[in-house]
DSSP file (Angstrom, degrees, kcal/mol; ACC not computed):
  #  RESIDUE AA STRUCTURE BP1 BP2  ACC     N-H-->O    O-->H-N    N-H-->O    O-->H-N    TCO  KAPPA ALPHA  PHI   PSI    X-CA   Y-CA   Z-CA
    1    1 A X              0   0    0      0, 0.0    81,-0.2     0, 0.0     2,-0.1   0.000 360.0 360.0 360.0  98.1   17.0   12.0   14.7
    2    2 A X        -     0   0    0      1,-0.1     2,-0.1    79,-0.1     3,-0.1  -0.623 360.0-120.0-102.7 150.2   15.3    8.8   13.3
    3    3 A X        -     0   0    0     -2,-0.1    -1,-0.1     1,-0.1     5,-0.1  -0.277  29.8 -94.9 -87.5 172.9   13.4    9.1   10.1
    4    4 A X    >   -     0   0    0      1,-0.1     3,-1.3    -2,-0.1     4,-0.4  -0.319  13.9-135.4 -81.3 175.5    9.9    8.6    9.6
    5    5 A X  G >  S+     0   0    0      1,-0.3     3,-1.1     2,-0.2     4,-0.4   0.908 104.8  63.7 -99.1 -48.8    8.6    5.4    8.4
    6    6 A X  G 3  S+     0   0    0      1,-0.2    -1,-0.3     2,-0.1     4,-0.1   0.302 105.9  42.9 -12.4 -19.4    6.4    7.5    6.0
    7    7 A X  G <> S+     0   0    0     -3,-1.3     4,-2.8     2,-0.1    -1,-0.2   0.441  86.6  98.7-127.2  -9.3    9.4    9.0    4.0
    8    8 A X  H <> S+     0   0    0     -3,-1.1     4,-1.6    -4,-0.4     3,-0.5   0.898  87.8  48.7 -49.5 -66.9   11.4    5.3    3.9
    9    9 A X  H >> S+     0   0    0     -4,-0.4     4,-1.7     1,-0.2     3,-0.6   0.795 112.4  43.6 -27.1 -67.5   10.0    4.8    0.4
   10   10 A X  H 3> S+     0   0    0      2,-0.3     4,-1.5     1,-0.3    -2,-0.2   0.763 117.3  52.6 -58.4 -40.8   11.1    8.5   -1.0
   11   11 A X  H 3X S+     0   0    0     -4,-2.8     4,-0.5    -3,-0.5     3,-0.3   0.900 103.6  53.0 -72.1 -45.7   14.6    8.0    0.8
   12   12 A X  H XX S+     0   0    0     -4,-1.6     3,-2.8    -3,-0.6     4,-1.5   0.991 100.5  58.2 -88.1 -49.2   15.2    5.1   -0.6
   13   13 A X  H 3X S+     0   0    0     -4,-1.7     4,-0.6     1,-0.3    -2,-0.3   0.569 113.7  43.4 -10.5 -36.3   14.8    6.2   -4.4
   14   14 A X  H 3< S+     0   0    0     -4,-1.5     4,-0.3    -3,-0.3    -1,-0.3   0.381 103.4  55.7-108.2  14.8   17.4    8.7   -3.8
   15   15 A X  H <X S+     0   0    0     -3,-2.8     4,-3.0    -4,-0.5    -2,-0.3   0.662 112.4  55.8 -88.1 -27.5   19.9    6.5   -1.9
   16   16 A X  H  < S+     0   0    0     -4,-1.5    -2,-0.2     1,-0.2    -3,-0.2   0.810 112.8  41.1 -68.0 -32.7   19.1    4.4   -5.7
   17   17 A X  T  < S+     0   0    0     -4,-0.6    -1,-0.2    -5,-0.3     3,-0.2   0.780 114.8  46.5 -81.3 -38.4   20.2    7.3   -7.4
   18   18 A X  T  4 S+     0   0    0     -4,-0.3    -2,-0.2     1,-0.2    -1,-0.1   0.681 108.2  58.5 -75.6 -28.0   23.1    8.2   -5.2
   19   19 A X  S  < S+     0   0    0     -4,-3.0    69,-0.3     1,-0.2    -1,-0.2   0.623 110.6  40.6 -92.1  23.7   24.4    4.5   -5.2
   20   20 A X  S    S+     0   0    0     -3,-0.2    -1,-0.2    -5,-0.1    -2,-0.2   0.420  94.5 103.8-114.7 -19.0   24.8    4.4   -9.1
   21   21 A X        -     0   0    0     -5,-0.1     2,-0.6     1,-0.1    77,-0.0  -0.379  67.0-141.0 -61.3 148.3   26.3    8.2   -9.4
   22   22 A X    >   -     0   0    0     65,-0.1     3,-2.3     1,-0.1     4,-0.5  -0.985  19.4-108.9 -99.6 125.1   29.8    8.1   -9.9
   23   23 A X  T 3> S+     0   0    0     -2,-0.6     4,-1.5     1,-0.3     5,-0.1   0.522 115.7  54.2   8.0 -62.7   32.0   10.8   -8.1
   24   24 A X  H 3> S+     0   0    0      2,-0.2     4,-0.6     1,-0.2    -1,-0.3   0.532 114.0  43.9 -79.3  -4.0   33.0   12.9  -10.8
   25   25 A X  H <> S+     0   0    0     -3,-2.3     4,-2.3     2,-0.1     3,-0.3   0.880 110.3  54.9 -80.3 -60.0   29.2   13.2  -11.6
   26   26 A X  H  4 S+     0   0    0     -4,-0.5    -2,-0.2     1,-0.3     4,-0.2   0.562 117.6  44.5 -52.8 -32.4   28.4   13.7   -7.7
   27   27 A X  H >< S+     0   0    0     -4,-1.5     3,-0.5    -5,-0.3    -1,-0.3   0.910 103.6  54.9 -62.7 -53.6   31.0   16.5   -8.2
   28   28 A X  H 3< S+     0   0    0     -4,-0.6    -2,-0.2     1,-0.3    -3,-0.1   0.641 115.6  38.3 -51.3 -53.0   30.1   17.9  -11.0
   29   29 A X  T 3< S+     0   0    0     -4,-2.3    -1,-0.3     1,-0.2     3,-0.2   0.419 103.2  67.8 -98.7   1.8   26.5   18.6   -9.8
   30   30 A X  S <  S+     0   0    0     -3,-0.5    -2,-0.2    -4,-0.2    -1,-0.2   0.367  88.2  73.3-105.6  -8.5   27.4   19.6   -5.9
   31   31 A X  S    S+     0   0    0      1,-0.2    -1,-0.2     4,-0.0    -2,-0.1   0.827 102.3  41.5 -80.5  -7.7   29.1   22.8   -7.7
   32   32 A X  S    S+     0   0    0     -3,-0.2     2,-0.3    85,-0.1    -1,-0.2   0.615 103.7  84.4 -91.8 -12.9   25.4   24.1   -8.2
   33   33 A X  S    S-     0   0    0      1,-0.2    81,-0.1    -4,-0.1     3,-0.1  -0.583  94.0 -98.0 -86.5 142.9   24.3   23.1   -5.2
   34   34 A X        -     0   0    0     -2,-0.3     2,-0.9     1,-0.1    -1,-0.2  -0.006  66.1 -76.8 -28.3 152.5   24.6   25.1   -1.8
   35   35 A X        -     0   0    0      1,-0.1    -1,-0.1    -4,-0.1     3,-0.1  -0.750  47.2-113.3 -58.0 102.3   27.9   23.7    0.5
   36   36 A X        -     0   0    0     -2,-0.9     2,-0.2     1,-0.1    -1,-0.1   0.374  37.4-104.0 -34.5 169.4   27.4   20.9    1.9
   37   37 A X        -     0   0    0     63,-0.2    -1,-0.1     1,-0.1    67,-0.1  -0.646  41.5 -93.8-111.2 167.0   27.3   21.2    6.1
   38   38 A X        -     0   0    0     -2,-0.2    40,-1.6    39,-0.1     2,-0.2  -0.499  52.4-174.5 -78.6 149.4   30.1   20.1    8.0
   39   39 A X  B     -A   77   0A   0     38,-0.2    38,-0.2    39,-0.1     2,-0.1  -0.877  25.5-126.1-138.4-178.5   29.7   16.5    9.2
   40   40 A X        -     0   0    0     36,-3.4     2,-0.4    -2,-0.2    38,-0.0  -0.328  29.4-121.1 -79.7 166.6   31.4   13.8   11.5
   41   41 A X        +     0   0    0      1,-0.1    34,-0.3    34,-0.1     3,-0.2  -0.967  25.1 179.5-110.8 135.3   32.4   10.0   10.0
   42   42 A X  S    S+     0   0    0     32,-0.6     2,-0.4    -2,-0.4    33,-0.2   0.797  81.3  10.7 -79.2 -45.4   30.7    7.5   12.0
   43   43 A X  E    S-B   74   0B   0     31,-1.4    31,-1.7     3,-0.0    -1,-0.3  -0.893  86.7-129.7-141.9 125.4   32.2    4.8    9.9
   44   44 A X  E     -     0   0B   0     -2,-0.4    28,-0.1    -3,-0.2    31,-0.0  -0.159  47.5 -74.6 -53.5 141.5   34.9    5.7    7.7
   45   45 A X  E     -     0   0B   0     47,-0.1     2,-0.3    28,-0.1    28,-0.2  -0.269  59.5-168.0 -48.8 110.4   34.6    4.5    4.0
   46   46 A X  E     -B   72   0B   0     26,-1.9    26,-3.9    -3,-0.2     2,-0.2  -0.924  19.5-141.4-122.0 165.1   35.4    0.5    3.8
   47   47 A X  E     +B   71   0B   0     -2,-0.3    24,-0.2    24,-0.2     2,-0.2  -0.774  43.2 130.8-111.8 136.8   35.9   -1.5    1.1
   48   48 A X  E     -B   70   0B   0     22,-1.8    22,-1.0    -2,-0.2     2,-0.3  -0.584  45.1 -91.0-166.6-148.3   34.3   -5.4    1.4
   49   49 A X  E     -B   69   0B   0     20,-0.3     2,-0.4    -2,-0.2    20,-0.2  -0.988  21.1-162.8-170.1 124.6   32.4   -7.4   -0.4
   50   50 A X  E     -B   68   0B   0     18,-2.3     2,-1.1    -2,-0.3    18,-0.7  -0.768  27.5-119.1-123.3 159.9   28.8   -8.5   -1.3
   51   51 A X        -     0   0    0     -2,-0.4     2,-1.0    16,-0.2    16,-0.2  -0.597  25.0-147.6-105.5 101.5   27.4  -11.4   -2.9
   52   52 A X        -     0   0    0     -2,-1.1    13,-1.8    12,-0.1    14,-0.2  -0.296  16.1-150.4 -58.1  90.0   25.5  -10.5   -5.9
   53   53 A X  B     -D   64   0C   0     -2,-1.0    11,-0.2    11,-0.2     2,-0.1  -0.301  10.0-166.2 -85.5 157.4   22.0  -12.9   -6.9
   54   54 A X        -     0   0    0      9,-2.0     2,-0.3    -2,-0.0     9,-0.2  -0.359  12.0-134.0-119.5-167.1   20.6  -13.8   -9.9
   55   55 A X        -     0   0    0      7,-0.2     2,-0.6    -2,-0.1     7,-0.2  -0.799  21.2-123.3-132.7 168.4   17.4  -15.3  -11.7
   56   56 A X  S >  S-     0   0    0     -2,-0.3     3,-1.4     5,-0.3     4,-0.4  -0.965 109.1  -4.5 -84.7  89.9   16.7  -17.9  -14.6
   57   57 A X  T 3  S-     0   0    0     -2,-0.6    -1,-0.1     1,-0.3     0, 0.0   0.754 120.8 -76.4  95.7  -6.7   14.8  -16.0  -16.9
   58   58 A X  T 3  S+     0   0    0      1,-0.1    -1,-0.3     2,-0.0     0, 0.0   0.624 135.2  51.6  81.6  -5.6   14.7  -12.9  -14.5
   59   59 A X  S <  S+     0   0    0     -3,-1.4    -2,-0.2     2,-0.1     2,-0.1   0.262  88.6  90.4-150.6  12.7   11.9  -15.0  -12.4
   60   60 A X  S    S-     0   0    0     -4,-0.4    -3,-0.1     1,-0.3    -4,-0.0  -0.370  87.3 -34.1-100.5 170.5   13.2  -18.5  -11.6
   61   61 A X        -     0   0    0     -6,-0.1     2,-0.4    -2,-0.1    -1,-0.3   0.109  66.7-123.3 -18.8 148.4   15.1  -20.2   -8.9
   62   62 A X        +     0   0    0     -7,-0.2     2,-0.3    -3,-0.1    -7,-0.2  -0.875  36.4 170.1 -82.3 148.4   17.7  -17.8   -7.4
   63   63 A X        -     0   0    0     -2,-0.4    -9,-2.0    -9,-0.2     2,-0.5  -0.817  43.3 -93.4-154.1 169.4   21.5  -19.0   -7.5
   64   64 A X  B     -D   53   0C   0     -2,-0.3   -11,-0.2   -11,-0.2     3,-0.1  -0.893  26.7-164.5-106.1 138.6   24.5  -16.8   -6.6
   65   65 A X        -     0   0    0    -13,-1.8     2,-0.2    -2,-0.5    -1,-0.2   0.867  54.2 -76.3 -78.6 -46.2   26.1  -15.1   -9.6
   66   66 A X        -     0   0    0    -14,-0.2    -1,-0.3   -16,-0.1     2,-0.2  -0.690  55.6 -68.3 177.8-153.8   29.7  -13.9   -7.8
   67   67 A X        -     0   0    0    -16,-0.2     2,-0.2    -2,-0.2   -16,-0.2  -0.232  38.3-159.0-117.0 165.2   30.8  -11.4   -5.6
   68   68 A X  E     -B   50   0B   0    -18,-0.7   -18,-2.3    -2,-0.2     2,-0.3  -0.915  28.9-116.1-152.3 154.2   30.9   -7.3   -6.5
   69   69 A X  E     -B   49   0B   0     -2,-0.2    20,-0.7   -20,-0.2     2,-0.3  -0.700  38.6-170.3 -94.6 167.8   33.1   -5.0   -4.5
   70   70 A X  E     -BC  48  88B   0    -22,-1.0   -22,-1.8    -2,-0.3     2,-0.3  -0.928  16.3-154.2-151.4 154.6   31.3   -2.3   -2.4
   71   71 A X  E     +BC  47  87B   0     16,-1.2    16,-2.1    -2,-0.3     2,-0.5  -0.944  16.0 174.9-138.2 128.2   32.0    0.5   -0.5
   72   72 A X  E     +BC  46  86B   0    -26,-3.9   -26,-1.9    -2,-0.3     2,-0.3  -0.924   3.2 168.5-138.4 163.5   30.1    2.1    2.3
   73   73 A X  E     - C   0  85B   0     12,-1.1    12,-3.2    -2,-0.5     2,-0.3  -0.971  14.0-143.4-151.9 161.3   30.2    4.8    4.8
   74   74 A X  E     +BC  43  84B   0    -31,-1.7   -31,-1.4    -2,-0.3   -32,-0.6  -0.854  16.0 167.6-137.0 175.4   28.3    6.9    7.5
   75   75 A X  E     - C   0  83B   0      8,-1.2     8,-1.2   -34,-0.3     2,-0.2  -0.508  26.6-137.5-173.5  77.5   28.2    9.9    8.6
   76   76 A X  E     - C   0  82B   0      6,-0.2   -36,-3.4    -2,-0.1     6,-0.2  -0.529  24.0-142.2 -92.7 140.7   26.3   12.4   10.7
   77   77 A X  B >   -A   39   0A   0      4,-1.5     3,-1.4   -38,-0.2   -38,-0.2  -0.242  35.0 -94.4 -82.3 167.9   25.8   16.0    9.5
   78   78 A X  T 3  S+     0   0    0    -40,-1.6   -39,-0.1     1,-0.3    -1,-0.1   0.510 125.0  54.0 -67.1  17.8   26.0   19.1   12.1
   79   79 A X  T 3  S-     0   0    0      2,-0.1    -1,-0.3   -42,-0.0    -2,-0.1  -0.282 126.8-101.3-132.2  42.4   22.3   19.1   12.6
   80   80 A X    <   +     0   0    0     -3,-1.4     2,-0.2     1,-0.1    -2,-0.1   0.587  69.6 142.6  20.3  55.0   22.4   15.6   13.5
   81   81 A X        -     0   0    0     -6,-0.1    -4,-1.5    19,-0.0     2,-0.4  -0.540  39.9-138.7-101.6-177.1   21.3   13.4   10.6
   82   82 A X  E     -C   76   0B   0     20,-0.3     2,-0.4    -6,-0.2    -6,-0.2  -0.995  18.7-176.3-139.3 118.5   22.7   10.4    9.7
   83   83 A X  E     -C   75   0B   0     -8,-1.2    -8,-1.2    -2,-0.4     2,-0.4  -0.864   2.9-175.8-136.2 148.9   23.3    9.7    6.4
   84   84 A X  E     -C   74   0B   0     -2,-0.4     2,-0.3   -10,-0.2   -10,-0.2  -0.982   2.1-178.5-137.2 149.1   24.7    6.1    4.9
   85   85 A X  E     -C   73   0B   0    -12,-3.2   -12,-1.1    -2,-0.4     2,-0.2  -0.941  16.8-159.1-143.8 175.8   25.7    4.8    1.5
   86   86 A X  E     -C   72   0B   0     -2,-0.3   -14,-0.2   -14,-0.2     2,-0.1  -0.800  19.9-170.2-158.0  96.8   26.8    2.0    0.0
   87   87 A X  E     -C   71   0B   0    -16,-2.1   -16,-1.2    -2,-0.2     2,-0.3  -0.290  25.9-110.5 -82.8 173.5   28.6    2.1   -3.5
   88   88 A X  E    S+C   70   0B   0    -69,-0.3     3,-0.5   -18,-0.2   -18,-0.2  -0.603  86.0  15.0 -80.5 150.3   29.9   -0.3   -6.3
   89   89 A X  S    S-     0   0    0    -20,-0.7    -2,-0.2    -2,-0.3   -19,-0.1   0.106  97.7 -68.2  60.0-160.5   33.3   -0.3   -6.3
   90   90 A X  S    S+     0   0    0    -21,-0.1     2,-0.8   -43,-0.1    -1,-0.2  -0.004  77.4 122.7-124.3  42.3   36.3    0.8   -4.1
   91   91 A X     >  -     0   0    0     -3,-0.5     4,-1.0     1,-0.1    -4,-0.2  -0.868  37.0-172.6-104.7 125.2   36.0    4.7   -4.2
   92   92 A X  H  > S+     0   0    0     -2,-0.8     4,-2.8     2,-0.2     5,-0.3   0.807  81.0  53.0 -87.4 -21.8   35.7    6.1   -0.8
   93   93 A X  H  > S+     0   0    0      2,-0.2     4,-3.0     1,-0.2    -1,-0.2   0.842 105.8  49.9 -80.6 -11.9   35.0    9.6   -1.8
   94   94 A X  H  > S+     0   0    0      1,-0.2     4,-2.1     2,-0.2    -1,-0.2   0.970 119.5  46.1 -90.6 -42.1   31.9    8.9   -4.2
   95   95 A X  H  < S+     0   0    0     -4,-1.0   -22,-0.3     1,-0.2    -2,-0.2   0.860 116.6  41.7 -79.2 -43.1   30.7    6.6   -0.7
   96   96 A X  H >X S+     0   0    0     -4,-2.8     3,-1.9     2,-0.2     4,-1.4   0.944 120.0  45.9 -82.4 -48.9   31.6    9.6    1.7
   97   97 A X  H 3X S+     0   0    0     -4,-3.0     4,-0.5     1,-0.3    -2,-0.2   0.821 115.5  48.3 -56.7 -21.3   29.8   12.2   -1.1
   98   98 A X  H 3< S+     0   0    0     -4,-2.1    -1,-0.3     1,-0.2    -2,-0.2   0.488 110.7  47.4-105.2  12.7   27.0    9.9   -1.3
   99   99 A X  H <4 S+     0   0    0     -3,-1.9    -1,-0.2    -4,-0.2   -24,-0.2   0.322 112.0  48.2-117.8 -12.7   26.4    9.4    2.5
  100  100 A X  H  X S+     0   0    0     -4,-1.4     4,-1.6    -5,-0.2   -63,-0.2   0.590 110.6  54.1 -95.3  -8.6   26.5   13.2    3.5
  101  101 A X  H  X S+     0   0    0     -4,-0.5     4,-2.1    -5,-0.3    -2,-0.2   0.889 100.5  56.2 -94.7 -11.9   24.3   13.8    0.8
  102  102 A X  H  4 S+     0   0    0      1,-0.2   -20,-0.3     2,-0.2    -1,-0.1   0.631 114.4  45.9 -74.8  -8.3   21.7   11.1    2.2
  103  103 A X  H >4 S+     0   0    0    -20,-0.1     3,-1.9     2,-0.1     4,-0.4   0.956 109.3  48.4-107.5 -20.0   21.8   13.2    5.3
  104  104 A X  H 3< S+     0   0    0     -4,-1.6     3,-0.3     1,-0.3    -2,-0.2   0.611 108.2  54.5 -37.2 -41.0   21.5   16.3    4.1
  105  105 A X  T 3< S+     0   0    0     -4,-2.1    -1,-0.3     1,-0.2    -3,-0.1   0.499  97.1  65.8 -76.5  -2.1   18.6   15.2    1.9
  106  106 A X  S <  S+     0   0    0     -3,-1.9    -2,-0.2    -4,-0.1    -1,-0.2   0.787  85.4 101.3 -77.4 -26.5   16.9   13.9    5.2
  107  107 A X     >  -     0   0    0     -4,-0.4     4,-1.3    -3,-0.3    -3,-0.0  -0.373  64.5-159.1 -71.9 141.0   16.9   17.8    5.9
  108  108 A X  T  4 S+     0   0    0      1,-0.3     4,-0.5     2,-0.2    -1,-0.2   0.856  95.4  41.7 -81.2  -9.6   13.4   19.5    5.2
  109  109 A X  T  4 S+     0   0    0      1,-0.2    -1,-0.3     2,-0.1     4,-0.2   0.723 130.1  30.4 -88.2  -6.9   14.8   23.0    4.8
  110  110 A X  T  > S+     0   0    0      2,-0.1     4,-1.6     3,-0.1    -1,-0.2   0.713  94.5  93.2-112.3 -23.0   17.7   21.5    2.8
  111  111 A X  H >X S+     0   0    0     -4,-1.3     3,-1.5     2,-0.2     4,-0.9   0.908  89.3  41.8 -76.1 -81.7   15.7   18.5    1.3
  112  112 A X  H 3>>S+     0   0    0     -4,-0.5     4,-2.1     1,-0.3     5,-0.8   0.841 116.7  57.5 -77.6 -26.1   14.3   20.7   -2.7
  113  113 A X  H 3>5S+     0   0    0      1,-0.2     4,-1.7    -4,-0.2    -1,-0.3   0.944 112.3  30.6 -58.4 -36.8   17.9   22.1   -2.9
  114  114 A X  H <X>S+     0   0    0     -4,-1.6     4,-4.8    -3,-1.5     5,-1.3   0.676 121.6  51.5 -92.8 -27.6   19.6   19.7   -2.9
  115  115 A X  I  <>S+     0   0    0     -4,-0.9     5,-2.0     3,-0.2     6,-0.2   0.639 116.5  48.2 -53.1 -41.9   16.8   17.3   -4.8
  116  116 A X  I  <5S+     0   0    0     -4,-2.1    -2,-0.2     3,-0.2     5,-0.2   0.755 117.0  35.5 -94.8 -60.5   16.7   19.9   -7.3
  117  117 A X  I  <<S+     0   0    0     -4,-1.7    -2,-0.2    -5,-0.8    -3,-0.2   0.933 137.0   8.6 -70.6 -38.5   20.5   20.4   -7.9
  118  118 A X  I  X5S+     0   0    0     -4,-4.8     4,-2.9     3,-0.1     5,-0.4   0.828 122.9  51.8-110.4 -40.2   21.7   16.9   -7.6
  119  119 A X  I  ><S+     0   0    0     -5,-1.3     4,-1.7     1,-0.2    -3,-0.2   0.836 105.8  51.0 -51.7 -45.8   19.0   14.3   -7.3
  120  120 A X  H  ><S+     0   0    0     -5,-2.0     4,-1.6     2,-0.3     5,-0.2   0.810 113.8  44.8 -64.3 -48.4   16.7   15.2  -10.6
  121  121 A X  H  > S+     0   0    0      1,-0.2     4,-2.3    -6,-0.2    -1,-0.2   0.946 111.4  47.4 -88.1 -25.5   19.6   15.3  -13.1
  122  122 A X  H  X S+     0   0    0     -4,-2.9     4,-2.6     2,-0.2     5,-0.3   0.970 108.5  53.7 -84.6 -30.4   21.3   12.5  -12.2
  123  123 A X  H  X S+     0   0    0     -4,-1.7     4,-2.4    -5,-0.4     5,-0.4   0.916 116.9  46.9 -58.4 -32.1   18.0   10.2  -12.1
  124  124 A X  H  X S+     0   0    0     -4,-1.6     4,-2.8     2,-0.2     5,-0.3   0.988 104.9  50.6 -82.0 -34.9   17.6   11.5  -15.4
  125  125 A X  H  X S+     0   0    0     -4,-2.3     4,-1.8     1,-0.2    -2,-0.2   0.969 113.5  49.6 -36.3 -72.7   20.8   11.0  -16.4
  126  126 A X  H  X S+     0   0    0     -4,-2.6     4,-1.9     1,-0.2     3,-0.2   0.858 107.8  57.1 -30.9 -46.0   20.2    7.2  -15.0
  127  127 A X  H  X S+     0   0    0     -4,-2.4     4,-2.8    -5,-0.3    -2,-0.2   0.913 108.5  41.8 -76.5 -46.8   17.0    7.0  -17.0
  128  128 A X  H  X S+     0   0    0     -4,-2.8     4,-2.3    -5,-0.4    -1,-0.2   0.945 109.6  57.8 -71.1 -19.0   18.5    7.7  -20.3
  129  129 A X  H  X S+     0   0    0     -4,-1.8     4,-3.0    -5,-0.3    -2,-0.2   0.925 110.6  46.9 -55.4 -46.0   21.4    5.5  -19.7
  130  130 A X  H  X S+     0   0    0     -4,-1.9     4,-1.0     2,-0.2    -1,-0.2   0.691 111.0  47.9 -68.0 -34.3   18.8    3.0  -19.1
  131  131 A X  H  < S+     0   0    0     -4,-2.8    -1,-0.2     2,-0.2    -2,-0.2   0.834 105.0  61.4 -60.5 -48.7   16.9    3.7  -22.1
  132  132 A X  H >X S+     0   0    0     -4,-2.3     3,-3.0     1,-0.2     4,-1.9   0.901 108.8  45.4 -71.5 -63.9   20.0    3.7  -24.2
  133  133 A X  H 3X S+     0   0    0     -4,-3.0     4,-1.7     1,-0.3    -1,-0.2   0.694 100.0  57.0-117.7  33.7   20.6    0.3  -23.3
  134  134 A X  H 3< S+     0   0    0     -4,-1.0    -1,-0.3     2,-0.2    -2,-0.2   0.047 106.1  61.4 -91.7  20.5   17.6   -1.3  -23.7
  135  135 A X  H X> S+     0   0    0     -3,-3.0     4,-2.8     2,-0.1     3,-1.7   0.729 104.9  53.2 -77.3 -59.3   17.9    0.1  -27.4
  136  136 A X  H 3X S+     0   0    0     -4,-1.9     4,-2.2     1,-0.3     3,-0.4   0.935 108.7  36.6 -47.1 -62.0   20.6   -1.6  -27.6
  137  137 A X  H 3< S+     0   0    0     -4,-1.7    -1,-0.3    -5,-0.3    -3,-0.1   0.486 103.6  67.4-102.9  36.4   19.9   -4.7  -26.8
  138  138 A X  H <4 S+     0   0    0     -3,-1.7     3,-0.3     2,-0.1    -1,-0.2   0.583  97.2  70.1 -63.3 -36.1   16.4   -4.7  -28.3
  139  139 A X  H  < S+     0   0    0     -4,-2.8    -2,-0.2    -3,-0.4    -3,-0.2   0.884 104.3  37.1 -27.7 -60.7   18.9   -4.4  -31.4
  140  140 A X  S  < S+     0   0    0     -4,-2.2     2,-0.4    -5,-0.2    -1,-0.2   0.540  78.9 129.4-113.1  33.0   20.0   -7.7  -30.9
  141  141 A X        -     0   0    0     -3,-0.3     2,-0.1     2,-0.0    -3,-0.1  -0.355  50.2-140.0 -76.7 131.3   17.2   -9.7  -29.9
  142  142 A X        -     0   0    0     -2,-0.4     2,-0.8     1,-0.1    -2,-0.0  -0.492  18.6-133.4 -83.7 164.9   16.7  -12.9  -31.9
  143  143 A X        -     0   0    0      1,-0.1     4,-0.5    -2,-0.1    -1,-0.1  -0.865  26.4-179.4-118.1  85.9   13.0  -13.3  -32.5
  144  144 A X  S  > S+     0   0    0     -2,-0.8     4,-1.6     2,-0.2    -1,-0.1   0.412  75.7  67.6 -55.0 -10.0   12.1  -17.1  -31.7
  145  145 A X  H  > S+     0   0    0      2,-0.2     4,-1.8     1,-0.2    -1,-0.1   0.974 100.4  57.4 -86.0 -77.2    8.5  -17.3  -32.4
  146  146 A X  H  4 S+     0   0    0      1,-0.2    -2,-0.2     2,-0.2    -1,-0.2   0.648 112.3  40.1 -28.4 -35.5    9.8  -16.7  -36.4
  147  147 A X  H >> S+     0   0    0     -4,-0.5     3,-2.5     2,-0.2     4,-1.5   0.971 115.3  57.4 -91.8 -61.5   12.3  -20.2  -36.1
  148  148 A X  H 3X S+     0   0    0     -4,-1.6     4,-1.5     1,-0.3    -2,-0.2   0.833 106.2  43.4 -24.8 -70.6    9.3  -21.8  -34.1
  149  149 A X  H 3< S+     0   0    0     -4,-1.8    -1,-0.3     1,-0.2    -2,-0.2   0.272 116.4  49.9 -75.3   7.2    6.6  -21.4  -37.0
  150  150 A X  H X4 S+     0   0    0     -3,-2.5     3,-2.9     2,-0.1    -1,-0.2   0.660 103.5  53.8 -83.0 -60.8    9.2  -22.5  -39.8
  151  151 A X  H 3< S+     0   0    0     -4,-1.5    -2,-0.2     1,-0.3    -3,-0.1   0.794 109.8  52.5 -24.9 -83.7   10.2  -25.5  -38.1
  152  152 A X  T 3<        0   0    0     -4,-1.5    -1,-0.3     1,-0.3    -3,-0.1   0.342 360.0 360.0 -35.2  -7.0    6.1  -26.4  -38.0
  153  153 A X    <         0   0    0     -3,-2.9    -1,-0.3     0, 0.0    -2,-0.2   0.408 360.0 360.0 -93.9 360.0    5.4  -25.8  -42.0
């Protein structure tokens, strides 16, 4: 069942959501949710390694930062979707949880339950996280313009 090319966008925003959830979150919110459907593994959760890039300045040359561990797995569900994830770290069950729910969300009859129960709170969840610390370190931002325009008097 390939997806449409129309939905690529929407799909990937909640593979972004799913590959920052942690497990015990992914748990947490799957007890509200319908049962998941039974599925196959197409490729069993491995553990590997990516190489992680960076910027100067958030917009400058690229250079390579390090390495990050990953984990990813696939999966097809019993109504033959195919669902894949790719996590931070070396937990196979938040990669297993988070590739039967990317086929499960492919389904439309299955697609607002599941959107509804797991996707929507954890993107908010993300969103405040995010908020929270770009409080923070708006806290410690030195204000350079202020050393500039002493220097010049």
């Amino acid at each position: 069942m390939p997806f449409p090319d129309a939905q690529i966008p929407r799909r990937q925003s909640w593979m972004a959501v799913l590959a920052r959830a942690s497990q015990p979150e992914l748990v947490r919110l799957l007890q509200a949710a319908p049962p998941l459907p039974a599925f196959t593994r197409l490729r069993a959760p491995e553990a590997g390694l990516a190489m992680v890039r960076g910027r100067t300045g958030g917009g400058g040359a690229p250079f390579n930062l390090g390495e990050i561990t990953i984990t990813r797995c696939s999966v097809r569900d019993t109504d033959g979707h195919i669902g894949h994830a790719y996590v931070k770290g070396r937990d196979a069950a938040q990669a297993e949880l988070a590739a039967r729910l990317d086929a499960v969300l492919q389904d439309a009859s299955r697609h607002d339950d599941y959107a509804e129960a797991v996707i929507a709170p954890l993107a908010e969840l993300q969103t405040a996280r995010a908020a929270q610390s770009a409080r923070k370190a708006a806290a410690t931002r030195v204000q350079f313009f202020t050393l500039a325009t002493m220097r010049s008097t």
